[in-house]
N, C-alpha and C positions, 0 to 999 in steps of 0.2 A: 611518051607520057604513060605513067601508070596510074592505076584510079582503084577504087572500088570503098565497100563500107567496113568502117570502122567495127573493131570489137573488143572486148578486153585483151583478149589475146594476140591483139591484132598491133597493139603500138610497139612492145618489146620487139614484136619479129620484124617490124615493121623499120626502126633504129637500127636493129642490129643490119638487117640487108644494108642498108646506105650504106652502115658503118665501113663494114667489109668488102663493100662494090666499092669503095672511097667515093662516094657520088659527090658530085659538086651539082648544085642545085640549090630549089627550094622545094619543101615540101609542104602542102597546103593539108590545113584542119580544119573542115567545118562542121560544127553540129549546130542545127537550128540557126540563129544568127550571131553564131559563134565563130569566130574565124581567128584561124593561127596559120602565122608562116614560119618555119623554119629553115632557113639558109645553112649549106651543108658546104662546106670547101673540105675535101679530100675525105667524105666520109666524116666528117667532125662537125657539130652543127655551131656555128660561129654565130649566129643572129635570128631573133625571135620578135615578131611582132604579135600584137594580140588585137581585137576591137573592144574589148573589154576596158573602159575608162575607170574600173581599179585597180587595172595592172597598167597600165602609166605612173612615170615616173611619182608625181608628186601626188597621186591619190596612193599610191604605193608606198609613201614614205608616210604621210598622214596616217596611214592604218598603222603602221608601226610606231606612229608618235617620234618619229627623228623631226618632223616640221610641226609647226602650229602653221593656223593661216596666213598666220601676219607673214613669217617668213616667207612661207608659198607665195601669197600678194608680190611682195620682195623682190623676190625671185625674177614668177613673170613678168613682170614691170623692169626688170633689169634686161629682160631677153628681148622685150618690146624695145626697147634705147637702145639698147648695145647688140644683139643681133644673137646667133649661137642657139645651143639647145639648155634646158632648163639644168642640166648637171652643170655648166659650165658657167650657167651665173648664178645656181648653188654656192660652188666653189668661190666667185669673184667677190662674192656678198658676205664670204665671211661665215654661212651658215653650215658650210660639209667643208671637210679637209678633204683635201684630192687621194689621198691612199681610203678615205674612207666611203668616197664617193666610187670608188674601182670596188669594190668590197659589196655593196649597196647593189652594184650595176651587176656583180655576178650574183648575188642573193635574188634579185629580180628576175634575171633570165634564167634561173634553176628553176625558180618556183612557178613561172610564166610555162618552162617546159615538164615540170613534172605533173602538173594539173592535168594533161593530157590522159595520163597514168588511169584516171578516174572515169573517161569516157567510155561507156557501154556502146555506145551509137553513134553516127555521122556520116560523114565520108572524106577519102582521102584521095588525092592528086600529087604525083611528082611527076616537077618541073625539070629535067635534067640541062644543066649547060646555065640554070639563072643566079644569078650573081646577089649578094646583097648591096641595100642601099649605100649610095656612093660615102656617106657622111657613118658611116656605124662603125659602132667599137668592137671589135672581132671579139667574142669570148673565145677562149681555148678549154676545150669540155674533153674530158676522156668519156667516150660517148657507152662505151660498157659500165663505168662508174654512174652514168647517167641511168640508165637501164635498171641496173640494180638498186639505185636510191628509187626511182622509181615505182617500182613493183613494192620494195620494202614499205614503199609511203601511202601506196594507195590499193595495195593489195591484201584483204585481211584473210584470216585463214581458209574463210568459206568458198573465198572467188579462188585462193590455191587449191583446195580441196576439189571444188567442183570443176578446173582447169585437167588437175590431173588423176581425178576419180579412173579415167581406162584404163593407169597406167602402174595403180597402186600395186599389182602383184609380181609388176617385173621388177627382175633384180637391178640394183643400180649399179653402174660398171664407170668408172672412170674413166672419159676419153680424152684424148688430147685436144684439142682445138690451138691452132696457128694463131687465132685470132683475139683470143682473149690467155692474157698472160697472168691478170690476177686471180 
């Protein structure tokens, strides 16, 4: 188990180590009673949960205006009869087509993990060797692609500025890195 507290600079370095150890785990975010779990297979983070009830499925589609209520009603009342998670009696109901509900599910889980991006404060826990939930839809993330939308989304020039204010008079030299290819 690794722990300690979050900081701005702390989640990029933070991704990329999993990345490149290939950890297979979970990695716990909590600030205040905020909690994120990230599930890692080979260093890739395949599954994300949040406690936050607007990043749930259907309060998530709502903000976006793809459901009105009635449909959401729908919806859960279909999963309460027929069983399953709320994307699957989306789909059965008629309200989301299934390429557009895969679509949806990765628009969710970006945004569910770039949000992190924005944390000044909290703390962190990896879990190595923990699996995700039996029932979840693997995303497949290029976790450097992730890293960079990242920083680009919630890093404005002041947090770059004052990140690398020490380092403003050395030369920049191109290195190679194994580990990132774009």
């Amino acid at each position: 188990l690794h722990e300690g507290p979050i900081s701005r600079l702390l989640i990029p370095q933070l991704l990329y180590r999993l990345s490149v150890n290939k950890v297979v785990g979970k990695l716990k975010l909590t600030r205040g009673p905020t909690l994120k779990e990230i599930y890692f297979q080979n260093g890739v983070p395949v599954h994300i949960t949040s406690n936050h009830k607007h990043e749930l499925l259907g309060a998530y589609m709502r903000d976006k205006d793809l459901v009105d209520d009635g449909e959401l009603e729908r919806a859960v009342a279909s999963v309460k009869t027929h069983g399953g998670r709320l994307g699957d009696a989306l789909v059965r109901e008629g309200i989301i087509k299934p390429h557009a509900l895969c679509r949806l599910l990765e628009d969710q889980f970006r945004t569910r993990l770039l949000e992190v991006f924005a944390w000044s404060s909290g703390w962190y826990q990896v879990f190595e060797g923990h699996q995700p939930p039996a029932d979840t839809v693997w995303m497949s993330n290029d976790t450097f692609q992730l890293i960079t939308a990242g920083v680009r989304e919630q890093y404005g020039i002041a947090d770059l500025q004052k990140i690398f204010r020490p380092y403003l008079d050395r030369t920049i030299v191109m290195q190679r890195n194994p580990h990132i290819t774009h």
